[in-house]
TIVOLUM-639309 format. One record per residue (C-alpha): x, y, z; residue number from 0. Coordinates in Angstrom, 1 decimal. Layout:
N
<site <X; Y; Z>; NUM>;
...
//
This chain:
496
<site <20.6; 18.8; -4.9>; 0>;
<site <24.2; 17.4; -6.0>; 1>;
<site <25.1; 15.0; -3.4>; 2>;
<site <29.3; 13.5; -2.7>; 3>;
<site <28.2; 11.0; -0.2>; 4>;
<site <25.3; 8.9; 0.5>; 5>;
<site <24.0; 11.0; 3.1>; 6>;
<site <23.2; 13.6; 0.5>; 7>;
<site <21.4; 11.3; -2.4>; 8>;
<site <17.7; 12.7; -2.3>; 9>;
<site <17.8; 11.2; -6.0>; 10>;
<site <20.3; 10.5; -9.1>; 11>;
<site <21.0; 13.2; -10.7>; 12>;
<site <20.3; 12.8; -14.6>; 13>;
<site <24.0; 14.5; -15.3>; 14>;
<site <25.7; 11.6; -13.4>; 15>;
<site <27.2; 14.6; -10.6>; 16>;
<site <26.4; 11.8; -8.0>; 17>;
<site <26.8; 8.5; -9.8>; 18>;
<site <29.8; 7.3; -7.1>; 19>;
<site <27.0; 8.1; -4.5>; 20>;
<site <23.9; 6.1; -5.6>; 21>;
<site <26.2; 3.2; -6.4>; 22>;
<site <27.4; 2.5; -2.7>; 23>;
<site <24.1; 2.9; -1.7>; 24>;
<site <22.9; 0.8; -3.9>; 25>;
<site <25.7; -1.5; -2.5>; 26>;
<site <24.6; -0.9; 0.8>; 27>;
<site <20.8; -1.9; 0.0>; 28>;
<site <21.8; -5.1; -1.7>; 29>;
<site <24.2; -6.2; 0.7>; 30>;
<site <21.2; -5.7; 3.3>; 31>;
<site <19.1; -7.8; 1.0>; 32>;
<site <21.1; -10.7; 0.6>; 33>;
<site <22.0; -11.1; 4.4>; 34>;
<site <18.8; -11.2; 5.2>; 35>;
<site <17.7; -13.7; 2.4>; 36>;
<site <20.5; -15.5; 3.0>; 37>;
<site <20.6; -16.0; 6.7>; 38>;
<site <16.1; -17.0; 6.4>; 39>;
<site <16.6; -20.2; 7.7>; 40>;
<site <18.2; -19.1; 11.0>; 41>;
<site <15.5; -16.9; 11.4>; 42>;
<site <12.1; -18.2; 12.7>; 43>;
<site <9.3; -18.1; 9.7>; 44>;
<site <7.2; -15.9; 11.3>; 45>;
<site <8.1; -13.6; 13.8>; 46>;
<site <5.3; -11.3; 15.2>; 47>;
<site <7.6; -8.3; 16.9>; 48>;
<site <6.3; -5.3; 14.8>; 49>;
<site <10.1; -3.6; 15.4>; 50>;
<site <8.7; -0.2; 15.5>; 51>;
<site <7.3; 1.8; 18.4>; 52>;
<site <4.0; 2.1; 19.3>; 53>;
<site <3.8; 5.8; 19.7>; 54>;
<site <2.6; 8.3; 17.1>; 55>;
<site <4.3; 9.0; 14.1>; 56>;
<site <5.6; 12.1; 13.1>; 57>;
<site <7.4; 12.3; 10.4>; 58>;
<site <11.0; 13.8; 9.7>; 59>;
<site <10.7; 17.8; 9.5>; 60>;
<site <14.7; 18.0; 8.1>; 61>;
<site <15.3; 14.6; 7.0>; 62>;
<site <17.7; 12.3; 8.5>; 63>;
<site <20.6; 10.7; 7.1>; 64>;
<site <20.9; 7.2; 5.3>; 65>;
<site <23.5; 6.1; 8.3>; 66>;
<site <20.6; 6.9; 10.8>; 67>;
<site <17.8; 5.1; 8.6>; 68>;
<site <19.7; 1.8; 8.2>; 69>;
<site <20.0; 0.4; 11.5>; 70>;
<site <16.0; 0.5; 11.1>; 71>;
<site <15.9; -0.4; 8.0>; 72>;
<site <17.9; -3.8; 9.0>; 73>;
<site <15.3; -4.3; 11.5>; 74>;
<site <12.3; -4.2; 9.6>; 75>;
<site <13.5; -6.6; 7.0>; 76>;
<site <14.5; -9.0; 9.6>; 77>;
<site <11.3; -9.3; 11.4>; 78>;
<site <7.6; -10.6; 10.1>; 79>;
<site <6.8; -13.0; 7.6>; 80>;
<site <10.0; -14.9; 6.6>; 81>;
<site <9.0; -17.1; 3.6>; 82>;
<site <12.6; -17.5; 3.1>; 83>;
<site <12.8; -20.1; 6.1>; 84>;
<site <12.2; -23.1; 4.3>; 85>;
<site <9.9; -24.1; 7.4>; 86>;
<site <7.3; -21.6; 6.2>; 87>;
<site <4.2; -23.6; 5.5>; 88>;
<site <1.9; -21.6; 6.7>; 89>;
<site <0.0; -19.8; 3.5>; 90>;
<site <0.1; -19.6; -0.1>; 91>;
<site <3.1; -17.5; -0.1>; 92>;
<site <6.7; -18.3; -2.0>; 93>;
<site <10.3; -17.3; -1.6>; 94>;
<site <10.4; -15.0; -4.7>; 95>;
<site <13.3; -15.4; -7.6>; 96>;
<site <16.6; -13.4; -7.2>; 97>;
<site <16.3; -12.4; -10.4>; 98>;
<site <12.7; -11.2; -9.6>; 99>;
<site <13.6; -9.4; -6.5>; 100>;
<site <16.4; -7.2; -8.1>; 101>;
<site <14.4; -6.1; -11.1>; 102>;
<site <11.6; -4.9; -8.7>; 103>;
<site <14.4; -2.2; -8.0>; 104>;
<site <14.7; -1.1; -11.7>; 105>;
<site <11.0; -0.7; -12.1>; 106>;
<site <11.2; 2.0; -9.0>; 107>;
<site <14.1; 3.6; -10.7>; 108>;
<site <12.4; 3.8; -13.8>; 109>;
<site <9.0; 4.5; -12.4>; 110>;
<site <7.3; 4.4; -15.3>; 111>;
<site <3.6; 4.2; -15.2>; 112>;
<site <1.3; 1.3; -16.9>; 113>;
<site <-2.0; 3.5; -17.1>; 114>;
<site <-0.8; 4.3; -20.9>; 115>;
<site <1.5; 3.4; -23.7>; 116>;
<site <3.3; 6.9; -23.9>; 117>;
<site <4.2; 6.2; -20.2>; 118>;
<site <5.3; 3.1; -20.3>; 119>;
<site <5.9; 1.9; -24.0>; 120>;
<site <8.2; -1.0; -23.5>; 121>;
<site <7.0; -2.3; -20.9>; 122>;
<site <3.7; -2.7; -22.2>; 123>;
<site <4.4; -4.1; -25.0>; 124>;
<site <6.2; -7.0; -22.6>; 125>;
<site <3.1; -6.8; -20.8>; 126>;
<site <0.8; -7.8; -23.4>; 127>;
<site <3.2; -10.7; -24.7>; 128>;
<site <3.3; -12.2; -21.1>; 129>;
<site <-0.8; -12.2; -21.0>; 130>;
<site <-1.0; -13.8; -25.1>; 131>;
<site <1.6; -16.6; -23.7>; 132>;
<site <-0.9; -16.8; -20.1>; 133>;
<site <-4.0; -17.4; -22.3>; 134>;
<site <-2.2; -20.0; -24.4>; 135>;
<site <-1.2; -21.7; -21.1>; 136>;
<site <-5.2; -22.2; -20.8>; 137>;
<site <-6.0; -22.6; -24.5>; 138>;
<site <-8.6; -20.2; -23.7>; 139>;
<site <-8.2; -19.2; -27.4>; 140>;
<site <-9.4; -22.8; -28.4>; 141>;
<site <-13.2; -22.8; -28.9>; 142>;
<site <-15.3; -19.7; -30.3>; 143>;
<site <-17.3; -17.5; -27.4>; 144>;
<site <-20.3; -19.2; -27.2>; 145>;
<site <-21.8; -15.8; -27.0>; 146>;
<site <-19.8; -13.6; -30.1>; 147>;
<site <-18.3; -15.9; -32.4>; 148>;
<site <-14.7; -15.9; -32.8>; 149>;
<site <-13.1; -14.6; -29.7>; 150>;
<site <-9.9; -13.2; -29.0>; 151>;
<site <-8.3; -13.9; -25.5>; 152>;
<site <-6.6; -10.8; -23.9>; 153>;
<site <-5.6; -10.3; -20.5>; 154>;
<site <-3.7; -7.9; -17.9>; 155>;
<site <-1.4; -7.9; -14.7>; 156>;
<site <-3.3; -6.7; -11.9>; 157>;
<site <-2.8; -5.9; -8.2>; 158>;
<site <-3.1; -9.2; -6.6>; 159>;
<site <-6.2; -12.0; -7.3>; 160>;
<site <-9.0; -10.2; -5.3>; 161>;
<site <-9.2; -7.6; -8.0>; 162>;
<site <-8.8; -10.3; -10.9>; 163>;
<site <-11.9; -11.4; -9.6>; 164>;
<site <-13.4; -8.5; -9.0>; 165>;
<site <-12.9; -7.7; -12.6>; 166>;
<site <-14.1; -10.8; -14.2>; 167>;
<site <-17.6; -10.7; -12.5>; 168>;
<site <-17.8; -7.0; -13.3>; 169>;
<site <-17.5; -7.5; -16.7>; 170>;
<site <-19.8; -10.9; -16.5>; 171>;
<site <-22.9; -8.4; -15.0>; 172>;
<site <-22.3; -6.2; -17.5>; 173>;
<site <-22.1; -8.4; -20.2>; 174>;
<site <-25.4; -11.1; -19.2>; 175>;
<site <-26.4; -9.3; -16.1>; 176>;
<site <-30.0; -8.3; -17.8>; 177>;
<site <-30.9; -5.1; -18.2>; 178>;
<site <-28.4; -3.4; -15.8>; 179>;
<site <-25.5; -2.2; -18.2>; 180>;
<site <-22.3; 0.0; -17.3>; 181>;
<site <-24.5; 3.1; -18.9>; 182>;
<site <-27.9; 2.6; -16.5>; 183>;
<site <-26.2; 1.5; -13.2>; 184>;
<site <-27.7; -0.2; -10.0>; 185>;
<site <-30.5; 2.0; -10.4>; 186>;
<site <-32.1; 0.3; -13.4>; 187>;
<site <-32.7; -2.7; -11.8>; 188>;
<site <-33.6; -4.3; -8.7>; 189>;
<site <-31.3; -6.3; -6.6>; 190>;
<site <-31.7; -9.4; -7.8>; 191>;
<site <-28.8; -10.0; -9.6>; 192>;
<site <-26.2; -12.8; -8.0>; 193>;
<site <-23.4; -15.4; -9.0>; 194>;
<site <-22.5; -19.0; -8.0>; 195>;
<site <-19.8; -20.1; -6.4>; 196>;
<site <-18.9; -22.8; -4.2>; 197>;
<site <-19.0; -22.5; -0.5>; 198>;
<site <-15.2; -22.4; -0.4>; 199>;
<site <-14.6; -20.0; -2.7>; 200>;
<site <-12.1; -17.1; -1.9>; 201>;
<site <-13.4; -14.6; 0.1>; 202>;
<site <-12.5; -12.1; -2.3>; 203>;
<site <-16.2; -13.0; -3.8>; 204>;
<site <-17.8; -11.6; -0.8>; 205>;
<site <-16.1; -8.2; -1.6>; 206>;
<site <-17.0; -8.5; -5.6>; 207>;
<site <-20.4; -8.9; -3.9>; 208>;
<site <-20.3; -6.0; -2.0>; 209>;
<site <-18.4; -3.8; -4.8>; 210>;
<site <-21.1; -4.6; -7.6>; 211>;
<site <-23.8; -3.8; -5.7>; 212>;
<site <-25.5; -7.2; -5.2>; 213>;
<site <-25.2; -7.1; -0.9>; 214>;
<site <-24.4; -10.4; 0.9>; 215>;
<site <-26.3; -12.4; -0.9>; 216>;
<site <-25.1; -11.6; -4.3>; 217>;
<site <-22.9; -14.6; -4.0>; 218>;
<site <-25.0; -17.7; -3.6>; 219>;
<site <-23.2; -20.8; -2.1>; 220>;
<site <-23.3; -23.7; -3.4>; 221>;
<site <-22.2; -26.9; -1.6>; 222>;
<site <-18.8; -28.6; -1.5>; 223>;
<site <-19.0; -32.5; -1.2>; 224>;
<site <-16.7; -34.2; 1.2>; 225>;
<site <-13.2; -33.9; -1.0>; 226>;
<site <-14.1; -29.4; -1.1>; 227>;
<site <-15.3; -29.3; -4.8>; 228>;
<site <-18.6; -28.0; -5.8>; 229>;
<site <-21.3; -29.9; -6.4>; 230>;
<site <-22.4; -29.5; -10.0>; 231>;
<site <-26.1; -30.7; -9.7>; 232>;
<site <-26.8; -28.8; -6.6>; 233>;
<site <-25.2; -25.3; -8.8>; 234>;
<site <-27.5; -26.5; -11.4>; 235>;
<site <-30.7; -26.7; -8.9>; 236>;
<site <-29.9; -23.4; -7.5>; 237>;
<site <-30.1; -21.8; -10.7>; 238>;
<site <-33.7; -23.2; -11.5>; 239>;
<site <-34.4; -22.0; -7.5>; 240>;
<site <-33.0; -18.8; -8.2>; 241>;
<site <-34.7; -17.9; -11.6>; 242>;
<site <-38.0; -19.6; -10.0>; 243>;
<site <-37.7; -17.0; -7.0>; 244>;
<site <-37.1; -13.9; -9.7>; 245>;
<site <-33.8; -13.6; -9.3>; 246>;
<site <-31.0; -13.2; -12.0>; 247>;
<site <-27.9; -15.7; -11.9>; 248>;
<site <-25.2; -14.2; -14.0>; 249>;
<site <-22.4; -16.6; -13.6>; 250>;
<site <-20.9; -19.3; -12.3>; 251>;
<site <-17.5; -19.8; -10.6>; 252>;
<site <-15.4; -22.7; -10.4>; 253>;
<site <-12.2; -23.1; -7.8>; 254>;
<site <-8.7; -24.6; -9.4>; 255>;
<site <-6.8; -24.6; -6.1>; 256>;
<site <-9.1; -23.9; -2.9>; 257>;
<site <-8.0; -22.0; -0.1>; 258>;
<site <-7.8; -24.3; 2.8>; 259>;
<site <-7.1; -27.8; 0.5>; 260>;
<site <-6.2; -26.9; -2.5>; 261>;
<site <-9.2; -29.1; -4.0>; 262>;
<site <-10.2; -28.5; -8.0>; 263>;
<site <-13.8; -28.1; -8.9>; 264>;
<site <-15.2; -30.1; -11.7>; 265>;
<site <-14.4; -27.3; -14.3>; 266>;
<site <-16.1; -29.0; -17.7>; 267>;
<site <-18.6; -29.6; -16.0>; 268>;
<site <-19.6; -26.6; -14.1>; 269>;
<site <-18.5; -25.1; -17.9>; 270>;
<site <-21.1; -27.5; -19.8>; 271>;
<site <-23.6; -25.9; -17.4>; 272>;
<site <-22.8; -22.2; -17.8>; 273>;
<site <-23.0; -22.7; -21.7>; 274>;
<site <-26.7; -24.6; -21.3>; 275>;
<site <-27.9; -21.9; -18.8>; 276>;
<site <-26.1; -18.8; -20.7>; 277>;
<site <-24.5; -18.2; -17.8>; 278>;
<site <-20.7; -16.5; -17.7>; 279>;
<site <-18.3; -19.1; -16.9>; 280>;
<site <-15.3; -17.9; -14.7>; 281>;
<site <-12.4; -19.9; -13.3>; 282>;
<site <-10.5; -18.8; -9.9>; 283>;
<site <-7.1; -20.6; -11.0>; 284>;
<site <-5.2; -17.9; -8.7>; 285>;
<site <-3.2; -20.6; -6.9>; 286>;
<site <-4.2; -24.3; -8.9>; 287>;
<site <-3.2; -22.2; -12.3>; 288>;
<site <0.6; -22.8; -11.9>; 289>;
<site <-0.3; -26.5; -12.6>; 290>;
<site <-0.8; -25.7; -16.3>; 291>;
<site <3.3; -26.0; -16.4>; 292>;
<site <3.2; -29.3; -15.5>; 293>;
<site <2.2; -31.8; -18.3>; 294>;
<site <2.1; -34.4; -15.3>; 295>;
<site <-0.5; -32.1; -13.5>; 296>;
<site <-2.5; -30.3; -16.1>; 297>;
<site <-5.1; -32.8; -16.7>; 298>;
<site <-6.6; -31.6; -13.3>; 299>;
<site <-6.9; -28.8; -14.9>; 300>;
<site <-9.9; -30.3; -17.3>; 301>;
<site <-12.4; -28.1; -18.8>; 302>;
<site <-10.5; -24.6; -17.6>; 303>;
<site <-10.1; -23.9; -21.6>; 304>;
<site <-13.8; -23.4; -21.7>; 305>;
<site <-13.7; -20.2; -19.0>; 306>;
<site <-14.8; -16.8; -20.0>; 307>;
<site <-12.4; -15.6; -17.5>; 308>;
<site <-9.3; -17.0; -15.7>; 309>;
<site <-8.0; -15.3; -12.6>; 310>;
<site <-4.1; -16.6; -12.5>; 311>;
<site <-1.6; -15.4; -10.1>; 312>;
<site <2.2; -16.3; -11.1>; 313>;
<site <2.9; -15.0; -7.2>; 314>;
<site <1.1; -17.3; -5.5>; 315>;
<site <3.3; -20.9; -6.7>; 316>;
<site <5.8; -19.7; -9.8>; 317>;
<site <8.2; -17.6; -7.4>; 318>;
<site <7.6; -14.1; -8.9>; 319>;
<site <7.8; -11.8; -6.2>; 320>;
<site <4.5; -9.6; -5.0>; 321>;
<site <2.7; -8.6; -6.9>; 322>;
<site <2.2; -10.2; -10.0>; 323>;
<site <-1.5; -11.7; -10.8>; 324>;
<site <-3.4; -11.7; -13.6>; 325>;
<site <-7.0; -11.4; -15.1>; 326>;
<site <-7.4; -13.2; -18.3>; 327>;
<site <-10.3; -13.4; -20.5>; 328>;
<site <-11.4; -15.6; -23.5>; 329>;
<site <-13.0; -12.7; -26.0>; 330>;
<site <-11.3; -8.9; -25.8>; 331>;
<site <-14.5; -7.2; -27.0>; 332>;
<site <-16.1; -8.7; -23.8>; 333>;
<site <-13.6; -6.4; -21.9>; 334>;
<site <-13.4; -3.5; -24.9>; 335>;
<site <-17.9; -3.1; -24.5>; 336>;
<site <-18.4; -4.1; -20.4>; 337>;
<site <-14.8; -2.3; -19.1>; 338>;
<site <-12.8; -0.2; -21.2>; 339>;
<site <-12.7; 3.9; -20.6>; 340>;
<site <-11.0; 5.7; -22.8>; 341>;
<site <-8.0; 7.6; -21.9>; 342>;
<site <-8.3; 11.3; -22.5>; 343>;
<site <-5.3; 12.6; -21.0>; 344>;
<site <-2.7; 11.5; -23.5>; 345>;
<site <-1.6; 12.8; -26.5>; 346>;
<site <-0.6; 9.8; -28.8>; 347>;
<site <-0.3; 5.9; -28.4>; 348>;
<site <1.2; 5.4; -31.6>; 349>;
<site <4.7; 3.9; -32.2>; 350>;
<site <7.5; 4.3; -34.5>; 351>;
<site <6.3; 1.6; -36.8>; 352>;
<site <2.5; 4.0; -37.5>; 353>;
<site <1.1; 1.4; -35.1>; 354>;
<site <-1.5; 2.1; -32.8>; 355>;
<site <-1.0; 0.7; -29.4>; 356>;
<site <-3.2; -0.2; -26.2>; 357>;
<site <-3.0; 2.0; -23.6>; 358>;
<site <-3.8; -0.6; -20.7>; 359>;
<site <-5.3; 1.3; -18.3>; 360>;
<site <-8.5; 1.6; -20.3>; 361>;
<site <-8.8; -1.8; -20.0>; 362>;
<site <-8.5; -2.4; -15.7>; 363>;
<site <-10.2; -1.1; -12.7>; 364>;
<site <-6.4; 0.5; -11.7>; 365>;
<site <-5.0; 3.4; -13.7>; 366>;
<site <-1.4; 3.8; -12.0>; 367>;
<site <0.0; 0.8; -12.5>; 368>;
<site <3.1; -0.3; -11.8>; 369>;
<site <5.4; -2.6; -13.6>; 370>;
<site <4.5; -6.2; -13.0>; 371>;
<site <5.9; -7.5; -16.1>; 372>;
<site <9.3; -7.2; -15.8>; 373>;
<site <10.1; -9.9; -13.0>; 374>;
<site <7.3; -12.3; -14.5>; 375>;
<site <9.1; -12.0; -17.3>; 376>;
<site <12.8; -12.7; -15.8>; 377>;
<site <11.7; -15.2; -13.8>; 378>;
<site <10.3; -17.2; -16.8>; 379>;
<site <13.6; -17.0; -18.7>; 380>;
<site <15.5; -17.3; -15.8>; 381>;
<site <13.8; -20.1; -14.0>; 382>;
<site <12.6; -21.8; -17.0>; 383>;
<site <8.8; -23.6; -16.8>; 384>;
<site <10.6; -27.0; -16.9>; 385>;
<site <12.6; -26.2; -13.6>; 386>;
<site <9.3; -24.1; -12.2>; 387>;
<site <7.3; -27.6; -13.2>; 388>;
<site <9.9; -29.9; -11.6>; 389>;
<site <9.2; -28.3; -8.2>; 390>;
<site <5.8; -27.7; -8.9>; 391>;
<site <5.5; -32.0; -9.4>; 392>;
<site <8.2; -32.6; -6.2>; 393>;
<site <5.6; -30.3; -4.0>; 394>;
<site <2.9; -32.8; -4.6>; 395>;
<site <4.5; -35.5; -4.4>; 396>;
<site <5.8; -34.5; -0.7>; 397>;
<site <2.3; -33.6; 0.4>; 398>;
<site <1.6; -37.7; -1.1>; 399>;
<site <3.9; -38.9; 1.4>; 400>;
<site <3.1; -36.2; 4.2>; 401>;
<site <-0.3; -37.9; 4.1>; 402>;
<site <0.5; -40.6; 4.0>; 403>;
<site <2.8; -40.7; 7.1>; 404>;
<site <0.1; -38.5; 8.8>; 405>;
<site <-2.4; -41.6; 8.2>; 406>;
<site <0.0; -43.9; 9.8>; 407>;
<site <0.5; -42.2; 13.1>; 408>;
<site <-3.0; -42.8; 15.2>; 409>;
<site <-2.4; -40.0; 17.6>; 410>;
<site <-3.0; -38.0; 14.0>; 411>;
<site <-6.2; -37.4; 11.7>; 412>;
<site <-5.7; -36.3; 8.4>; 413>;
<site <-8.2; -33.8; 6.7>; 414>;
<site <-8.3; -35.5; 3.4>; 415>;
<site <-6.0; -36.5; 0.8>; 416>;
<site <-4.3; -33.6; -1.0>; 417>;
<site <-5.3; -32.6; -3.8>; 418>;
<site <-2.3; -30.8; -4.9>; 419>;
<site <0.2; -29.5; -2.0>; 420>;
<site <-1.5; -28.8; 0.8>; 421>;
<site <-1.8; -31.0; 3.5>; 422>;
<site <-4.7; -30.4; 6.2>; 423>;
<site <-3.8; -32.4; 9.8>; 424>;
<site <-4.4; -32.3; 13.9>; 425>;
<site <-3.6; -34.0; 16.8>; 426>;
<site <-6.5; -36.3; 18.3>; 427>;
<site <-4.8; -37.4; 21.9>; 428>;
<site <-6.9; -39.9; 22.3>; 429>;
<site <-10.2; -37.6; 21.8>; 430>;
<site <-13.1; -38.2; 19.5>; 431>;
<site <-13.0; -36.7; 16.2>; 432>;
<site <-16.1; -34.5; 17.4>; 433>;
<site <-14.8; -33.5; 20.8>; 434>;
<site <-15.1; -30.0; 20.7>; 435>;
<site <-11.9; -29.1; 23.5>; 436>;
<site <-9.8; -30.0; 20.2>; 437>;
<site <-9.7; -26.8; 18.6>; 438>;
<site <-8.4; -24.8; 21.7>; 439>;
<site <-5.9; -28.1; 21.5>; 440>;
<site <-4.9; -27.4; 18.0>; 441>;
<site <-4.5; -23.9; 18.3>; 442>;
<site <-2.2; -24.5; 21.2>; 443>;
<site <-0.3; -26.9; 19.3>; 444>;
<site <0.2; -24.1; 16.5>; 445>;
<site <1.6; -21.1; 19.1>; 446>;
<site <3.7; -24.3; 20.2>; 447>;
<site <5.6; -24.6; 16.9>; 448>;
<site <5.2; -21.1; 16.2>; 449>;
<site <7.1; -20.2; 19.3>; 450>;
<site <9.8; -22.6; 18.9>; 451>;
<site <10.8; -21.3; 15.7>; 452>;
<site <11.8; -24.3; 13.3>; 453>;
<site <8.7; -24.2; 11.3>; 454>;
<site <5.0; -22.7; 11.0>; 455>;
<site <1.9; -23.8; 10.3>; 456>;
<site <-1.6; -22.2; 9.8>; 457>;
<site <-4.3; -22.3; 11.9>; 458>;
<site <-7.5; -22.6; 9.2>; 459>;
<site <-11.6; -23.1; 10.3>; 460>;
<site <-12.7; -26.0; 7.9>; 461>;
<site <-15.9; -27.9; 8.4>; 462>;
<site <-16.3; -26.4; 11.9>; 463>;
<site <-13.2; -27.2; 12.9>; 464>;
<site <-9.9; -26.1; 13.9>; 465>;
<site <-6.8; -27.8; 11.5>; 466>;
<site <-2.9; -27.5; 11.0>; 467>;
<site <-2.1; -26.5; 7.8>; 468>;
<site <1.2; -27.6; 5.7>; 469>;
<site <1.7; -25.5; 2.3>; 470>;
<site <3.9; -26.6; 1.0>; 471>;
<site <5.7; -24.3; -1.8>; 472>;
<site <9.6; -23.9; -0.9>; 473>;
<site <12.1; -25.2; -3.3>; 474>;
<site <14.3; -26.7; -0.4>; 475>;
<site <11.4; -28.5; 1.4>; 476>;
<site <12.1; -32.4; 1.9>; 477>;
<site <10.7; -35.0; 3.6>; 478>;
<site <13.1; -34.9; 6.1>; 479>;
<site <11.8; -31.4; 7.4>; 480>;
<site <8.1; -32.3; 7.0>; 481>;
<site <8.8; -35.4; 8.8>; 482>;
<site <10.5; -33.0; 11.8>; 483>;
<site <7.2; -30.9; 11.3>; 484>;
<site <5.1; -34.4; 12.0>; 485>;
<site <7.2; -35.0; 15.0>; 486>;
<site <6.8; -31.9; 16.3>; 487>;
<site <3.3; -32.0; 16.4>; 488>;
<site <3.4; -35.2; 18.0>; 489>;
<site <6.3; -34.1; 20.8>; 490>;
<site <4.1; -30.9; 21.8>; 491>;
<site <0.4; -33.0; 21.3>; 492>;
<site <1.8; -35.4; 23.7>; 493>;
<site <3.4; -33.1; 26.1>; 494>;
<site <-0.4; -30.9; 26.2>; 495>;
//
């Protein structure tokens, strides 16, 4: 249907009949966009008023029109999580580029579909440029797989990091997990198949678990020491235990970037072990891997080259807008024998040129795709990794000097010193360290400052206890609001 006004644009019409339409509302939508980006800070960070009924839904039998669906449209952008406010310090999530935001829009117009080359040709040829410039950022191209000789690093853009590694350890069960292979299944062997991973590894590991078959205890724990990094010799004592017991370790996992403190596991180490033991060697960068950037920072990142497999998500501390993560591996054939099914759908991925191209849907557990590429790649020009480094260095140096302030007030305990940017704190009020009324103390504390609106703060279990969490990631954080943060807490600590 032709439509004159907005209220009659189901779609835009490929003859251009409605092009005056879809412009103002496209004018409409961005104006919506940028107030409510623009006025974040007035806005608390997070604001838990779902702005919808409660009834059932039912959804339009004529349609409604655009004026109707706006006033509610305005509503649901302006309540829930507000990353804008740069007083969000709750959780691993960023205020994402302008540039980034927009371009989401073209990918829906578009709608093009990343399951194949013929679908989306451009777009994965960008694609596959980002993920040879991610596995440069690693040098995962560096050394020869100790398993096939040369290797040839690869990688794609997947939905979010759960599935990144989800991927990596299906291809590491395939690929050393005995005699179970993609062709015999589960049912070939017994379930003694497991990996390694430290004890505060993402729970995203608990699902890979569950997904590959392997039940709880697929993923073996190993212990942390007091900083939250793994302990190397008690990973390399639980692989004697476990092959002693008849059981099959597979791989082992190392942490860049914990959940909770943002600690780094020894990665050449853990990686010097892996190659001894034949074990896969794969690396859950997903938040530490934006650190790579920073020439200041990357040495923390030690030993990462030597990774079969990288998760790294540019979402999670680069500013690309959700979702944009990424599975990276050191050798392609790894991912061409243990993952790949062909495409039989299609009728040609060749170019212009004679070329063949990859269709990159044979190569990741999601077929429809969409288009990731194209505000990872806009951000990058547009930021620049200098400027996405600068802030990167300026977040950990404020988490330095939140600490430090922190250890300074003795009303205040400090979870350790950050390892990067998150800062891990609560209120003592005079208590013991082990009384165990703090936690129902800290959790007040955090509905305090939730409900007042300036900033927000998680509310993490570490070590069997309750603790404030600062993440810090906004580009306009300063000490002067982390200091208001501090007082806070101490205002509302003194008042309970």
């Amino acid at each position: 249907m032709n439509g004159s006004s907005p209220e009659e644009l189901f779609f835009i019409e490929p003859d251009g009949s409605n092009r005056e339409a879809a412009r103002r509302l496209g004018y409409r939508i961005v104006d919506l966009l940028v107030d409510s980006a623009a006025d974040a800070a007035e806005r608390a960070p997070l604001d838990r008023d779902v702005a919808q009924p409660q009834s059932v839904y039912v959804p339009s039998r004529e349609g409604r029109s655009l004026d109707s669906l706006f006033p509610e449209l305005d509503r649901f952008v302006r309540h829930g999580m507000n990353p804008g406010h740069p007083g969000y310090l709750g959780h691993m999530d960023t205020i994402g580029s302008a540039i980034g935001a927009f371009s989401d829009a073209i990918v829906s117009g578009l709608n093009n579909n990343m399951l194949a080359f013929e679908m989306s040709p451009v777009w994965s040829e960008l694609e596959r440029r980002l993920m040879s410039w991610a596995t440069r950022l690693f040098n995962l191209g560096e050394d020869d797989s100790p398993r096939t000789g040369i290797s040839r690093p690869t990688g794609s853009l997947v939905s979010g990091g759960t599935l990144a590694n989800m991927t990596a350890l299906l291809v590491a069960r395939n690929a050393l997990g005995g005699s179970l292979r993609a062709e015999r299944g589960l049912g070939s062997d017994p379930s003694t198949l497991c990996f390694i991973a430290s004890e505060h590894g993402h729970y995203s590991f608990q699902k890979a678990a569950n997904l590959l078959g392997l039940g709880r205890e697929g993923w073996v724990r190993a212990p942390a020491d007091r900083h939250g990094r793994v302990q190397v010799e008690a990973m390399e004592r639980i692989v004697r235990e476990l092959r002693d017991a008849g059981r099959t370790p597979f791989a082992l996992v190392g942490i860049a970037g914990t959940t909770v403190t943002a600690s780094i596991d020894p990665l050449r180490e853990i990686g010097a072990l892996a190659r001894r033991e034949g074990l896969w060697f794969h690396v859950d960068a997903a938040y530490g891997g934006a650190i790579a950037l920073s020439a200041a920072l990357r040495p923390k990142l030690d030993g990462v080259e030597a990774a079969d497999s990288v998760t790294f998500n540019p979402q999670k501390w680069m500013y690309v807008p959700k979702v944009c993560a990424s599975i990276l591996f050191r050798d392609e054939r790894d991912v061409e024998k243990h993952l790949r099914e062909d495409f039989l759908y299609g009728n040609s991925n060749q170019k212009t040129t004679g070329e063949r191209a990859v269709n990159l849907g044979e190569y990741t557990l999601q077929g429809t795709r969409r288009v990731d590429a194209l505000k990872l790649y806009l951000t990058l020009e547009h930021l620049g990794t200098v400027r996405i480094a600068g802030w990167i260095e300026g977040h950990v140096a404020l988490a330095k000097r939140m600490s430090t302030r922190i250890e300074s007030e003795p009303a205040l305990e400090l979870l350790q010193h950050p390892y990067l940017n998150i800062v891990g704190f609560r209120h003592l009020g005079g208590r013991a360290p082990d009384d165990p009324s703090l936690d129902a103390r800290t959790r007040a504390i955090q509905e305090r400052i939730e409900s007042e609106g300036r900033a927000w703060l998680s509310l993490p279990h570490y070590l069997g206890r309750k603790w404030l969490r600062a993440v810090i990631l906004h580009p306009r954080a300063n000490q002067e609001l982390l200091d208001g943060v501090i007082d806070d807490v101490l205002r509302i600590g003194a008042e309970i």
